[in-house]
C-alpha positions as CSV (number, residue, x, y, z in Angstrom):
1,X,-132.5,165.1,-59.1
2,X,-134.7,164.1,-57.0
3,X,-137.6,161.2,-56.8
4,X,-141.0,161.4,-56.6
5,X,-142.5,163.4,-53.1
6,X,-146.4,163.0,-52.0
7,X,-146.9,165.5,-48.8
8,X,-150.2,166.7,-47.4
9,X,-151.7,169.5,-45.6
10,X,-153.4,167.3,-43.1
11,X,-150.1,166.0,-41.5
12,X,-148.0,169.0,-42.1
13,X,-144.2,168.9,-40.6
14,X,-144.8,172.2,-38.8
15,X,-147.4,174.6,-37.8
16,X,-146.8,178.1,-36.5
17,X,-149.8,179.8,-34.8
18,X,-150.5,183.4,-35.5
19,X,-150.6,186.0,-32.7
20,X,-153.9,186.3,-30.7
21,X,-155.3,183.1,-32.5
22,X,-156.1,184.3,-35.3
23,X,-154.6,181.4,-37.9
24,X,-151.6,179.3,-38.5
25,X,-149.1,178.4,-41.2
26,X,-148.5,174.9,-42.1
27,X,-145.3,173.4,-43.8
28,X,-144.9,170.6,-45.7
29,X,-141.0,170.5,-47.3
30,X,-140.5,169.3,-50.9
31,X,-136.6,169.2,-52.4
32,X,-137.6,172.7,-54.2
33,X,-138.0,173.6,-51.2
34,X,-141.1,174.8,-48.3
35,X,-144.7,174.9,-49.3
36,X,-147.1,176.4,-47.0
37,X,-150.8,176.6,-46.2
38,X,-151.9,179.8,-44.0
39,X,-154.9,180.3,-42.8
40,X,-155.8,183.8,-41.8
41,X,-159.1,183.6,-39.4
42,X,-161.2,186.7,-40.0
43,X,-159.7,189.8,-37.7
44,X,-156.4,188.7,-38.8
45,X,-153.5,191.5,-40.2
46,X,-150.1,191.3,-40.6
47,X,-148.8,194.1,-38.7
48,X,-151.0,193.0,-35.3
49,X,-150.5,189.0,-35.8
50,X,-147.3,188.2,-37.4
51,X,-145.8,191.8,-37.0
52,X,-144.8,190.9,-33.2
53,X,-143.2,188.0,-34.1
54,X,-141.3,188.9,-37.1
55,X,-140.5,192.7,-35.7
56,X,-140.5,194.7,-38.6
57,X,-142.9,197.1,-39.8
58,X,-143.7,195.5,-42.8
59,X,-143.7,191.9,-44.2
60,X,-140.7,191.5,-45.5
61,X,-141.1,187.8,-47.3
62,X,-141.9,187.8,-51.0
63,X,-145.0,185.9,-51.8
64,X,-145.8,183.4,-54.8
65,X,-149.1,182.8,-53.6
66,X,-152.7,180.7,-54.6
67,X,-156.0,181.9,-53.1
68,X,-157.4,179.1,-52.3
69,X,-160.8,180.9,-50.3
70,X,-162.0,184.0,-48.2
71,X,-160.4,187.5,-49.1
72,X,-157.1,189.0,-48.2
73,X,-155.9,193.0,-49.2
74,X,-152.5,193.5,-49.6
75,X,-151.1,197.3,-49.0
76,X,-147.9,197.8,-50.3
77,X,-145.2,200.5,-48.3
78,X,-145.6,202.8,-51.1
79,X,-149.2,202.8,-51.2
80,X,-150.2,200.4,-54.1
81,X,-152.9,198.2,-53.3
82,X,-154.5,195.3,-54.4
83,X,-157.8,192.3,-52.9
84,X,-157.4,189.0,-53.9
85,X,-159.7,186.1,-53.6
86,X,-160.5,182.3,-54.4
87,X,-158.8,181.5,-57.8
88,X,-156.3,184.4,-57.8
89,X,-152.6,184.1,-57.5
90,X,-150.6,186.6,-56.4
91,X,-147.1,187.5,-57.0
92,X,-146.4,190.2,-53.9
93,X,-143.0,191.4,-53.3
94,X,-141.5,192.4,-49.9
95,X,-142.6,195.6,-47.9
96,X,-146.4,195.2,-47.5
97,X,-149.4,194.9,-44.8
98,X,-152.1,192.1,-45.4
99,X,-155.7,191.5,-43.4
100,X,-158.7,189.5,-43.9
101,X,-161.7,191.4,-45.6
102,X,-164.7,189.9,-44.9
103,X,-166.1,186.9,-42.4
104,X,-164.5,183.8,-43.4
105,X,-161.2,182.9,-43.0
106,X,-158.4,183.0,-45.8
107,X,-156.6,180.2,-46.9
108,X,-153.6,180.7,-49.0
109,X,-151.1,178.3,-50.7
110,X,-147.4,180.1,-50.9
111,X,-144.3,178.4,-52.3
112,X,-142.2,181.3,-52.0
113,X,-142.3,183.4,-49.1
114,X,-143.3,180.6,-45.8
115,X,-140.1,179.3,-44.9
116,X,-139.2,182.0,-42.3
117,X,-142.6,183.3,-41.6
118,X,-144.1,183.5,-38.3
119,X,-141.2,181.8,-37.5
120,X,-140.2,182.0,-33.6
């Protein structure tokens, strides 16, 4: 088992810009595994800023996710649909579309679905 960790956000082991400049994706790595901290500048959507880089249609990570501010809709590939905001956490499984809603940026905390994301 392993001893006691203390990472931070503000000196992350890697960042992975979105497409277009529209946000990045921070890692920190604990034994568990990645944790990541995305932010997702307003104008930002999966399928035209992470899309590219992934090449698939849809996102095909699983999410366990914390909302730490702004908005983000999630669309699933069979039509279900769901906003989520500051406080919520969200449990998304693979096969979806995401954006921003709204002006300010979305920052969300993910411990499931970051380690390949965005990845080049």
């Amino acid at each position: 088992m392993a001893g006691l960790m203390r990472k931070s956000f503000d000196a992350p082991e890697e960042v992975r810009p979105f497409e277009d400049g529209k946000g990045r994706l921070e890692l920190v790595s604990l034994s568990t595994g990645p944790v990541g901290r995305a932010t997702f500048e307003p104008g930002w959507r999966w399928s035209t800023h992470v899309g590219p880089i992934a090449g698939t249609d849809s996102c095909q990570a699983a999410h366990t996710s914390y909302v730490v501010s702004g908005r983000i809709r999630v669309v699933m590939d069979d039509g279900q649909e769901e906003e989520f905001g500051p406080g919520d956490v969200m449990s998304c499984p693979p096969g979806h579309d995401a954006w921003v809603v709204g002006d300010e940026a979305c920052v969300v905390i993910d411990w499931q679905g970051f380690a390949d994301y965005a990845k080049r």
